[in-house]
PASEBA-1860 file (N, C-alpha, C; in nm, 3 decimals):
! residues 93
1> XXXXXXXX> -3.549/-0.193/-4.369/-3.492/-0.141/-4.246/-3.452/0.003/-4.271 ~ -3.490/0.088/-4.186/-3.479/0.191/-4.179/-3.320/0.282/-4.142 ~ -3.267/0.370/-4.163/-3.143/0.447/-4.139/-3.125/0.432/-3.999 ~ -3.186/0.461/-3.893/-3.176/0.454/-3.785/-3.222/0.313/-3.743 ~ -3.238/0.244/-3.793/-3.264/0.104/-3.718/-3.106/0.045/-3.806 ~ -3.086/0.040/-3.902/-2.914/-0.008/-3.965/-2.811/0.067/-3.855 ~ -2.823/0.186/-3.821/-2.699/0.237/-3.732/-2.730/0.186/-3.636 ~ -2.801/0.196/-3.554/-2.814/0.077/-3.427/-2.778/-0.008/-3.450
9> XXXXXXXX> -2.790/-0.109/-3.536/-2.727/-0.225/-3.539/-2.586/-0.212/-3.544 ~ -2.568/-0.133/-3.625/-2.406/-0.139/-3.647/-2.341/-0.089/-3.516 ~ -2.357/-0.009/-3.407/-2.313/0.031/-3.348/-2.323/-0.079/-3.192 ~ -2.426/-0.173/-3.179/-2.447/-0.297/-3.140/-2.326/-0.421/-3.199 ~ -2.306/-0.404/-3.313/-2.199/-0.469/-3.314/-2.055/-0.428/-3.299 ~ -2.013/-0.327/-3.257/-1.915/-0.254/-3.239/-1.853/-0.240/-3.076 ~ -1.920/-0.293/-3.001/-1.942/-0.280/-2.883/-1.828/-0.385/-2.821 ~ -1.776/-0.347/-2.720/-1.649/-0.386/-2.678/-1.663/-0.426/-2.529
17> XXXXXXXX> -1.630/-0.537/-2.543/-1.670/-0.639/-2.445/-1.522/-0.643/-2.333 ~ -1.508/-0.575/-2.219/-1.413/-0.590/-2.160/-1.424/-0.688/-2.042 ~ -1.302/-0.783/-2.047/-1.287/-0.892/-1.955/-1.246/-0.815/-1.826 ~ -1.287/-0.822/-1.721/-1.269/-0.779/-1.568/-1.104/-0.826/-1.531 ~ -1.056/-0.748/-1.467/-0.885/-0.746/-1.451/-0.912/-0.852/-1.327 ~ -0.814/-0.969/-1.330/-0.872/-1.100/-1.207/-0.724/-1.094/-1.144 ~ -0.692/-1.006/-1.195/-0.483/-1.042/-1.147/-0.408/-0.938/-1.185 ~ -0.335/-0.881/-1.069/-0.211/-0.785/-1.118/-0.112/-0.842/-1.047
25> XXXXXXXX> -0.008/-0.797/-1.120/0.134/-0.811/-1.019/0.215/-0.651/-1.039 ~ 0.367/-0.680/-0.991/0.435/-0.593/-0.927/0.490/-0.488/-1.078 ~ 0.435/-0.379/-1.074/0.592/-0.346/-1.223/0.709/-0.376/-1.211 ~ 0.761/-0.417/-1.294/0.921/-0.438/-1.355/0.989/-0.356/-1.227 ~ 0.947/-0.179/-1.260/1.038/-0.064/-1.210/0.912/0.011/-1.106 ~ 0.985/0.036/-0.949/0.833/0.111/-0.883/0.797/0.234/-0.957 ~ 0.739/0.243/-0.951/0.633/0.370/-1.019/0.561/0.443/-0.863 ~ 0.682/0.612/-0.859/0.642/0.663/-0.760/0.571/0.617/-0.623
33> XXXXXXXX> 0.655/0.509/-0.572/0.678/0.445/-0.495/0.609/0.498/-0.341 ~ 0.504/0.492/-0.259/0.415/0.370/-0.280/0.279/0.436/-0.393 ~ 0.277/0.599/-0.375/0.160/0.629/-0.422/0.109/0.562/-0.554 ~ 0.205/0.527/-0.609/0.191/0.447/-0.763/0.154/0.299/-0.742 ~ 0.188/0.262/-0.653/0.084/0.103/-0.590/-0.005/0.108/-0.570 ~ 0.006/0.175/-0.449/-0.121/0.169/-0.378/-0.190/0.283/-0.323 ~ -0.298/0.223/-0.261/-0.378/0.411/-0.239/-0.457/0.334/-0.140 ~ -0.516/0.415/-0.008/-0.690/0.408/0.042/-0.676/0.558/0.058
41> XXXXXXXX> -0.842/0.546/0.052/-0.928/0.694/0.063/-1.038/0.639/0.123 ~ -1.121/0.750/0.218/-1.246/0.711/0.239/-1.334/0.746/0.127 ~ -1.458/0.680/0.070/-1.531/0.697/-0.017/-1.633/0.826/0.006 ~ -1.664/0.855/-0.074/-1.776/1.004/-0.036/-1.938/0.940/0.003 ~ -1.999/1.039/0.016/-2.101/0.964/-0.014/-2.241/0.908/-0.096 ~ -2.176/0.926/-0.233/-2.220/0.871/-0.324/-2.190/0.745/-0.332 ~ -2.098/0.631/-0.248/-2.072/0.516/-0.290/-2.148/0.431/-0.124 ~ -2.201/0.313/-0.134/-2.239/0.224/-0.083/-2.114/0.239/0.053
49> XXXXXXXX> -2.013/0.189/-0.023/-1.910/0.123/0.060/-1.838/0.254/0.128 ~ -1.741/0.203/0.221/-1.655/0.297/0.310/-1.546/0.352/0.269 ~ -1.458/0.270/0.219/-1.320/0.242/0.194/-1.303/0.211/0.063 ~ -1.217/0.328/-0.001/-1.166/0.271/-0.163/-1.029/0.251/-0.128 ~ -0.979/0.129/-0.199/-0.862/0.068/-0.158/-0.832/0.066/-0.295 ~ -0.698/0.088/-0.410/-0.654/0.130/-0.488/-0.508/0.023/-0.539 ~ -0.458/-0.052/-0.558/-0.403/-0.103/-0.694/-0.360/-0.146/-0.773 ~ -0.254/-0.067/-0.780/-0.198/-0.024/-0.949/-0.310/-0.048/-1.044
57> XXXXXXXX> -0.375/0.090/-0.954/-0.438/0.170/-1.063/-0.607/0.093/-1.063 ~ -0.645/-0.031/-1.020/-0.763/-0.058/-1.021/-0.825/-0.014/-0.863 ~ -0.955/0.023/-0.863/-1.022/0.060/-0.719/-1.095/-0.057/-0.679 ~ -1.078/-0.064/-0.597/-1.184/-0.180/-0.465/-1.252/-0.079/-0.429 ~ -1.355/-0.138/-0.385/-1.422/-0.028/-0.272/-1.483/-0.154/-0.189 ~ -1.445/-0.157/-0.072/-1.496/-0.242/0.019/-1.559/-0.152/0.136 ~ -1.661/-0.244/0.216/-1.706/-0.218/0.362/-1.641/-0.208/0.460 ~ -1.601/-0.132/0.539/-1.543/-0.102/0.680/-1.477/-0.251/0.717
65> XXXXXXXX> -1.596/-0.277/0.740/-1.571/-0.456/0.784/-1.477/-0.542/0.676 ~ -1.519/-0.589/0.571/-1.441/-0.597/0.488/-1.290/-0.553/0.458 ~ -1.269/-0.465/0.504/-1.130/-0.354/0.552/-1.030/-0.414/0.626 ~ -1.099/-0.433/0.739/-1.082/-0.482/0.826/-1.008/-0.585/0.854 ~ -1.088/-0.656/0.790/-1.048/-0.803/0.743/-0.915/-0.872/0.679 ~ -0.914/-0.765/0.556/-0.808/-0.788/0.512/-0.691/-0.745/0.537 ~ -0.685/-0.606/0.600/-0.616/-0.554/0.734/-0.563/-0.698/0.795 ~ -0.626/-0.739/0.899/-0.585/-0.872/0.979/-0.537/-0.965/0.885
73> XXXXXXXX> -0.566/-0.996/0.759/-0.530/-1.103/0.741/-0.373/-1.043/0.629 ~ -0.341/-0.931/0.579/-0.280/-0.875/0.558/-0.103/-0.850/0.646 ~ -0.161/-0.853/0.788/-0.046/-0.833/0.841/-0.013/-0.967/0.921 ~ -0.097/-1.064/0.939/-0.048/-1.206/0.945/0.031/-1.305/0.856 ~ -0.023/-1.239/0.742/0.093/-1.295/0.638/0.225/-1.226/0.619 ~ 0.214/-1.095/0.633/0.359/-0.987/0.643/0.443/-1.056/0.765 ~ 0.371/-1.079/0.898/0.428/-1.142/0.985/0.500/-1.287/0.950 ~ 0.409/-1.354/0.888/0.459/-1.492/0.855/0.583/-1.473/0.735
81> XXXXXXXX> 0.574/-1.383/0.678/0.682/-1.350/0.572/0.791/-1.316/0.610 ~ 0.777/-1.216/0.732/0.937/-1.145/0.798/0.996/-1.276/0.872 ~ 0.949/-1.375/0.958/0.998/-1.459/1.002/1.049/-1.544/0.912 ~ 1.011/-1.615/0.786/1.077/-1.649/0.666/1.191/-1.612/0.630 ~ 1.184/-1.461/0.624/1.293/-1.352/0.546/1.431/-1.331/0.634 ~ 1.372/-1.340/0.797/1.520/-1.329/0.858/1.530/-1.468/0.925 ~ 1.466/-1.558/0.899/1.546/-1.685/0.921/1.662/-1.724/0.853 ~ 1.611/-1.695/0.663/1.693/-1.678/0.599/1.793/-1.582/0.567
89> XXXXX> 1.824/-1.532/0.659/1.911/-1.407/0.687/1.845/-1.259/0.578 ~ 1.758/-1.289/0.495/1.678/-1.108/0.451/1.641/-1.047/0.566 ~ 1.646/-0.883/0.527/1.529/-0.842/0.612/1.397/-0.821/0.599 ~ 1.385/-0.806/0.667/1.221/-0.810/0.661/1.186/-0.686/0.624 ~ 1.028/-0.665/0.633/0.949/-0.503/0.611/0.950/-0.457/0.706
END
């Protein structure tokens, strides 16, 4: 085996296999509060999609539609949450 066929290999085994982030939650302490959560931007157009939706710190990039979506289903649960929150005397968002 040749010099350049041994460093390939070695550098094939060196290779770092990252598991995809499936879950975040809240920090401890806000972090520049909201920009440090969260973010949207419209995408340029180098990307497929419409909408980069942002975080803590990981990017989505979803379709308009897709957006949308979670939009609606986003503020049905905020809704279902504030009624929770001041039943129990919290306030709400």
């Amino acid at each position: 085996m040749g010099k350049a066929s041994r460093l390939k290999a070695e550098r094939q085994q060196v290779k770092v296999i990252r598991e995809p982030i499936t879950e975040t939650h809240e920090p401890p302490q806000p972090q520049n509060w909201p920009d440090g959560h969260v973010g949207v931007a419209l995408t340029g157009d180098d990307q497929e999609e419409c909408i980069e939706v942002t975080i803590h710190g990981v990017r989505h990039y979803l379709h308009s539609t897709t957006a949308e979506e979670l939009s609606k289903m986003l503020r049905s649960r905020i809704d279902e949450w504030n009624e929770t929150a001041l039943a129990g005397g919290a306030p709400g968002v």
